[in-house]
N, CA, C and O atoms as CSV, one atom per row, in Angstrom:
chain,resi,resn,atom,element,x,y,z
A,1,UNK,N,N,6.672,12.532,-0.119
A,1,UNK,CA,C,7.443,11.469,-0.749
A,1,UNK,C,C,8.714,11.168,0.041
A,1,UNK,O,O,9.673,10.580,-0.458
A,2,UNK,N,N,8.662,11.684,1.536
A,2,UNK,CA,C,9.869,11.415,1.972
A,2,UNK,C,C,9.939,10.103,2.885
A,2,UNK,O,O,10.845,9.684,3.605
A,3,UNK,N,N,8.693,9.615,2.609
A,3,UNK,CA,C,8.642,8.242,3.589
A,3,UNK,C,C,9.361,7.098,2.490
A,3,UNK,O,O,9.527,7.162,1.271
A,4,UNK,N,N,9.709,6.017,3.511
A,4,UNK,CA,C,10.565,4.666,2.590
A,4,UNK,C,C,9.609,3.713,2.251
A,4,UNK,O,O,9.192,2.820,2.988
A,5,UNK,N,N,9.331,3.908,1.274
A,5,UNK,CA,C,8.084,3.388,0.378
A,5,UNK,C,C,8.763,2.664,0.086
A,5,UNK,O,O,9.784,3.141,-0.409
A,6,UNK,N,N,8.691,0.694,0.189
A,6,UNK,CA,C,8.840,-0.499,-0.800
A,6,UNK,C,C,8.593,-0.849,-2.813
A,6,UNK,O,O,8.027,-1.723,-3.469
A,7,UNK,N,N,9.308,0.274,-3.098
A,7,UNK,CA,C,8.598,0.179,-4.593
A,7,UNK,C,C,9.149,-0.980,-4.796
A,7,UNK,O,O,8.301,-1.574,-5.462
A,8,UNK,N,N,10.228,-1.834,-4.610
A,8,UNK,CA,C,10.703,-3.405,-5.478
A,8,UNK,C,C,9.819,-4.310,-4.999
A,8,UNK,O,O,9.976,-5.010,-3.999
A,9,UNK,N,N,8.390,-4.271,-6.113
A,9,UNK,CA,C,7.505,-5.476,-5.975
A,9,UNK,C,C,6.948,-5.055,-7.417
A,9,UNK,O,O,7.468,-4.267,-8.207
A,10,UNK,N,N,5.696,-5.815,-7.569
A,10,UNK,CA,C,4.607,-5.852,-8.683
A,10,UNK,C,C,3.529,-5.142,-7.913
A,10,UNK,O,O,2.884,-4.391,-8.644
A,11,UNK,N,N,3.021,-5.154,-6.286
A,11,UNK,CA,C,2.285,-4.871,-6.576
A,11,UNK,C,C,2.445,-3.967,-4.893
A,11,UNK,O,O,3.145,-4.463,-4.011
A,12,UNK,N,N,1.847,-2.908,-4.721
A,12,UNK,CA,C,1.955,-2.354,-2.972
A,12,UNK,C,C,0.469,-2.066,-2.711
A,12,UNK,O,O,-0.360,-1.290,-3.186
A,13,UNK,N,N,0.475,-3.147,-1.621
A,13,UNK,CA,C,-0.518,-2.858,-0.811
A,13,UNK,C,C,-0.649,-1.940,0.468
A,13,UNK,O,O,-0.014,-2.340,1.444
A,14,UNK,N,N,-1.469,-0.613,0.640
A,14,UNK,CA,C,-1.253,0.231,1.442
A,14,UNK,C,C,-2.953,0.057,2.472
A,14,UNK,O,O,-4.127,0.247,2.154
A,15,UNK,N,N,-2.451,-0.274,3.436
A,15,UNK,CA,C,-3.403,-0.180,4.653
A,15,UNK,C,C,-3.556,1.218,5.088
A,15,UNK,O,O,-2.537,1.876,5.299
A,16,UNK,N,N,-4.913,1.827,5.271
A,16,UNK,CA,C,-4.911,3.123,5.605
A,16,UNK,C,C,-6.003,3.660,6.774
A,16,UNK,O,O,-6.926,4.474,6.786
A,17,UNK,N,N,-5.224,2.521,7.993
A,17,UNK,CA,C,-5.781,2.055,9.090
A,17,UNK,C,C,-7.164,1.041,9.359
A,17,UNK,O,O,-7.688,0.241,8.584
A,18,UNK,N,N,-7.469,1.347,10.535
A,18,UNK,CA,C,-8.572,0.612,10.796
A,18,UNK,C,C,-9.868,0.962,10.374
A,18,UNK,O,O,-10.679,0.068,10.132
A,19,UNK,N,N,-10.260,2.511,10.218
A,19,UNK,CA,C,-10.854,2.969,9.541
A,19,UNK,C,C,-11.305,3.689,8.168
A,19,UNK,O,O,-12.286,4.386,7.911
A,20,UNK,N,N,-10.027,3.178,7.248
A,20,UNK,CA,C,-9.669,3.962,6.220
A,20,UNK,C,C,-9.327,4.999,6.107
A,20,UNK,O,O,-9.183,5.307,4.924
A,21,UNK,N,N,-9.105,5.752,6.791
A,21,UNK,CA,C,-9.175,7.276,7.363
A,21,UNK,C,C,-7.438,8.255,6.885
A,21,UNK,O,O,-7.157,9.453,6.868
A,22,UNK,N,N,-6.453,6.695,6.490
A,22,UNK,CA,C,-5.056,7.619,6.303
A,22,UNK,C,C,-5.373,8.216,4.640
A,22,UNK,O,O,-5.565,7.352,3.785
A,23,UNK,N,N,-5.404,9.234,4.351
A,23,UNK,CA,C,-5.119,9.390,2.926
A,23,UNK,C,C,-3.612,9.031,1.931
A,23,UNK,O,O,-2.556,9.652,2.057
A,24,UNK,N,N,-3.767,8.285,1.296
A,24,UNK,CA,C,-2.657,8.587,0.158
A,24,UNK,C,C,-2.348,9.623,-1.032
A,24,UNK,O,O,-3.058,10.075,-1.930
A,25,UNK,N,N,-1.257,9.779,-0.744
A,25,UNK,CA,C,-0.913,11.506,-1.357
A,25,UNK,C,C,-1.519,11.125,-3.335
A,25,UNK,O,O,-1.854,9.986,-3.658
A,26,UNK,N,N,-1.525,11.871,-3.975
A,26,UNK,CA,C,-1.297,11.928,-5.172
A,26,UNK,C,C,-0.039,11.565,-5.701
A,26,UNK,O,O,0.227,10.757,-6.590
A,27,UNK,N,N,0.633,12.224,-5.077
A,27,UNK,CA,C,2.658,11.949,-5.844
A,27,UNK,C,C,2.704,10.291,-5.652
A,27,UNK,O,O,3.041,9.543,-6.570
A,28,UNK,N,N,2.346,9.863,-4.422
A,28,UNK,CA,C,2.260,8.421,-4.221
A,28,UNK,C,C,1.575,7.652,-5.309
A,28,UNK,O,O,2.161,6.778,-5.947
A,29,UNK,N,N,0.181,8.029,-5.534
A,29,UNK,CA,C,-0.589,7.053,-6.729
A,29,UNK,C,C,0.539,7.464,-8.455
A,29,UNK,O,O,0.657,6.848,-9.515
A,30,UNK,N,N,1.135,8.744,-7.946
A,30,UNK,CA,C,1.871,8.808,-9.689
A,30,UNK,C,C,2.937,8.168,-9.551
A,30,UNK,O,O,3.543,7.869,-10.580
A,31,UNK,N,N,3.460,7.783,-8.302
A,31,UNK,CA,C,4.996,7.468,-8.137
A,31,UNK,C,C,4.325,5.733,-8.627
A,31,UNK,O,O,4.783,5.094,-9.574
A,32,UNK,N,N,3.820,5.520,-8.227
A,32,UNK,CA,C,3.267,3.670,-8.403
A,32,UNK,C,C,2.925,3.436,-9.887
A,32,UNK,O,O,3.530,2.506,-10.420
A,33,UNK,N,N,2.085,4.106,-10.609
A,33,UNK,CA,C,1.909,4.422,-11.867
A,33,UNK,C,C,2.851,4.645,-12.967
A,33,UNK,O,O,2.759,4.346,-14.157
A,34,UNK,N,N,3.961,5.353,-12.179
A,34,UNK,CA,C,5.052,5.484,-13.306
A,34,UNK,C,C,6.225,4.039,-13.529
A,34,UNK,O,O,6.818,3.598,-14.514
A,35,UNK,N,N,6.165,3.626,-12.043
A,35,UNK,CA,C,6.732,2.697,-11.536
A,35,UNK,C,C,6.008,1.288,-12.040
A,35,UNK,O,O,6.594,0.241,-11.766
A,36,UNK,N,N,4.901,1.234,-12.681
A,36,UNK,CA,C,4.136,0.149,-12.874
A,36,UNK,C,C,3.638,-0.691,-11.552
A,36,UNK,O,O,3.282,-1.864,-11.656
A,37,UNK,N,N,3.643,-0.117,-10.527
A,37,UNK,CA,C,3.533,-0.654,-9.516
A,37,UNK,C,C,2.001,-1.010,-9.148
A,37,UNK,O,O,1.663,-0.024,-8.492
A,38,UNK,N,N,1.077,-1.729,-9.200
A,38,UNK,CA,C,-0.006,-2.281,-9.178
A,38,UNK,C,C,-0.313,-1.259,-7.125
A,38,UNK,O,O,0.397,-1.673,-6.208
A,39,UNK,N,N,-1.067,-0.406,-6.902
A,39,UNK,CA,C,-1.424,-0.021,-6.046
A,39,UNK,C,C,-2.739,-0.194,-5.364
A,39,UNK,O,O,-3.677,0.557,-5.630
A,40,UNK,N,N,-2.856,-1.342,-4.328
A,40,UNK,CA,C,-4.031,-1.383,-3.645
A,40,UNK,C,C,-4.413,-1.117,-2.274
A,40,UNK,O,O,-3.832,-1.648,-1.327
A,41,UNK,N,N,-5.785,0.036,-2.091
A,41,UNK,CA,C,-5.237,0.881,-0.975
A,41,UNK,C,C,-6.904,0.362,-0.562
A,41,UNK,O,O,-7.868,0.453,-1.322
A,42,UNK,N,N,-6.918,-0.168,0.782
A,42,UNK,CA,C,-7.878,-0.539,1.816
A,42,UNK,C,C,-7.669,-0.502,3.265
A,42,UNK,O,O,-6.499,-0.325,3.602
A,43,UNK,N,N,-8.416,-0.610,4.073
A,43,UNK,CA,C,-8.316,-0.385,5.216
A,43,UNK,C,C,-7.278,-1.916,5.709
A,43,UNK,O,O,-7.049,-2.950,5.082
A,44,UNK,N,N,-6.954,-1.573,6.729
A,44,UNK,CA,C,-5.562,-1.968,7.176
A,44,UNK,C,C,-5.827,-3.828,7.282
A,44,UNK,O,O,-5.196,-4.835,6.960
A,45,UNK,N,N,-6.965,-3.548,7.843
A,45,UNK,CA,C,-7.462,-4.907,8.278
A,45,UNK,C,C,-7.569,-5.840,7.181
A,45,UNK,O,O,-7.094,-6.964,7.343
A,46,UNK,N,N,-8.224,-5.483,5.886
A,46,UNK,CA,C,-8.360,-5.814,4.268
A,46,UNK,C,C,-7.224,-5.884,3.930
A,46,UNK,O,O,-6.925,-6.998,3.502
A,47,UNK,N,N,-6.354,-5.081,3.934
A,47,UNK,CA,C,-5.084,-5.063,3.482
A,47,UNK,C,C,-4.207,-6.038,3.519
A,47,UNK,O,O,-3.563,-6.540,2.597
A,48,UNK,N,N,-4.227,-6.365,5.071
A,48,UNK,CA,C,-3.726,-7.772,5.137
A,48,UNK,C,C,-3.886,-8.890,4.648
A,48,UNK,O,O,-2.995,-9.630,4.230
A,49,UNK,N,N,-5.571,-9.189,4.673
A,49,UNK,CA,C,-5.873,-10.271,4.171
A,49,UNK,C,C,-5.146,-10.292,2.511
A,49,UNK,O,O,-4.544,-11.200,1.936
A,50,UNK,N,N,-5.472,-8.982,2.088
A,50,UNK,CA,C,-4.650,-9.722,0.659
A,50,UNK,C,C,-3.644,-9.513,0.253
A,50,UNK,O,O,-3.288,-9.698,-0.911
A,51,UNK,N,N,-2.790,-8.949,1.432
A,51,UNK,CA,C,-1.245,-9.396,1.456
A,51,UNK,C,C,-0.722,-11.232,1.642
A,51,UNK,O,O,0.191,-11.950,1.234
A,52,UNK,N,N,-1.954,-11.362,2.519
A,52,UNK,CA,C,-1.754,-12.839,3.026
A,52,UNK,C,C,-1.539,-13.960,1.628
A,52,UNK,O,O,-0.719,-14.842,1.373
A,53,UNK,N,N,-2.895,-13.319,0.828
A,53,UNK,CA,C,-3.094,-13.994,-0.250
A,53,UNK,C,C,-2.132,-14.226,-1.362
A,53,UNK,O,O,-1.907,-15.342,-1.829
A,54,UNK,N,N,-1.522,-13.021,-1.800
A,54,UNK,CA,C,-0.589,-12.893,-2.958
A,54,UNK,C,C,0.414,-12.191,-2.139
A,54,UNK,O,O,0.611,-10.996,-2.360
A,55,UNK,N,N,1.208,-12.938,-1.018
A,55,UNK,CA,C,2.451,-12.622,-0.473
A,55,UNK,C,C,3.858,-12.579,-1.719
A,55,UNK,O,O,4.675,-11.743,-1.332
A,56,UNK,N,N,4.272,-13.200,-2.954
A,56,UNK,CA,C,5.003,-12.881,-3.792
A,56,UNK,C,C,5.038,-11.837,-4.368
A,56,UNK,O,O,3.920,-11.433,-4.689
A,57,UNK,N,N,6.256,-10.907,-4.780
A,57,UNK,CA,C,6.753,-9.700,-5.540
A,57,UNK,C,C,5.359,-8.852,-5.027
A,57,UNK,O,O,4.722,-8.278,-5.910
A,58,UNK,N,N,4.823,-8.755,-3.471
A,58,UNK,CA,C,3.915,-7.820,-2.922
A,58,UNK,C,C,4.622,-6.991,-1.567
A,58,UNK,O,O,4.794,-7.492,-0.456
A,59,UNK,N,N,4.847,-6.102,-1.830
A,59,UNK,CA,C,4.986,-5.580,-0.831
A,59,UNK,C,C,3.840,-4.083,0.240
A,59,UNK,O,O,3.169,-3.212,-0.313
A,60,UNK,N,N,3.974,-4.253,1.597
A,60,UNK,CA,C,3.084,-3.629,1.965
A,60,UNK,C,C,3.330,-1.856,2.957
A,60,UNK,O,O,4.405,-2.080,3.513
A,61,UNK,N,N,3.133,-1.167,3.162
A,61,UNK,CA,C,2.958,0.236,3.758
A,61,UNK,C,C,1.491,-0.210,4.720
A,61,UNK,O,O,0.414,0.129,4.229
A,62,UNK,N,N,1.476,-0.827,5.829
A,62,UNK,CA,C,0.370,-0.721,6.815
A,62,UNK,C,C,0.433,0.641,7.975
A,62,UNK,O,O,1.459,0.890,8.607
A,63,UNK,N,N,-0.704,1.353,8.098
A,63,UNK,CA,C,-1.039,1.950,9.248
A,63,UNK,C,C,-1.753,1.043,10.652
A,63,UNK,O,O,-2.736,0.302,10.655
A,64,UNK,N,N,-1.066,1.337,11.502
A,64,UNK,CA,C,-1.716,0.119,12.452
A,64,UNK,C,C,-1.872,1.358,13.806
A,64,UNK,O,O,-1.679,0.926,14.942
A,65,UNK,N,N,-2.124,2.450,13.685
A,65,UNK,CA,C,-1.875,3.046,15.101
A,65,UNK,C,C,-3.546,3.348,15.381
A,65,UNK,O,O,-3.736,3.989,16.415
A,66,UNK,N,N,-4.486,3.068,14.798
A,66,UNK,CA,C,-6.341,3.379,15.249
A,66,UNK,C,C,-6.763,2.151,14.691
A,66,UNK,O,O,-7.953,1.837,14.719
């Protein structure tokens, strides 16, 4: 939990590379949950696209290094 996670949105979209392959912690899915934070976690490439889509009160956490 020591990374700077964007919680001021409705909703965080987390890219978890090109292959899906980054895991998201648990504390992360409770920290979003407690937070009401709408959490959608796809591969990086997906991710974007529906950042693209619902760019308002969305904020994103992309992996882009594979």
């Amino acid at each position: 939990m020591e990374e700077n996670i964007p919680w001021k949105c409705t909703c965080l979209v987390i890219g978890t590379g090109a292959y899906g392959r980054l895991p998201v912690m648990d504390d992360v899915k409770r920290e979003a949950k407690d937070r009401r934070v709408k959490l959608v976690v796809l591969p990086t490439a997906e991710a974007i696209k529906v950042l693209e889509k619902h760019p308002k009160k969305t904020n994103a956490v992309l992996h882009v290094t594979c």
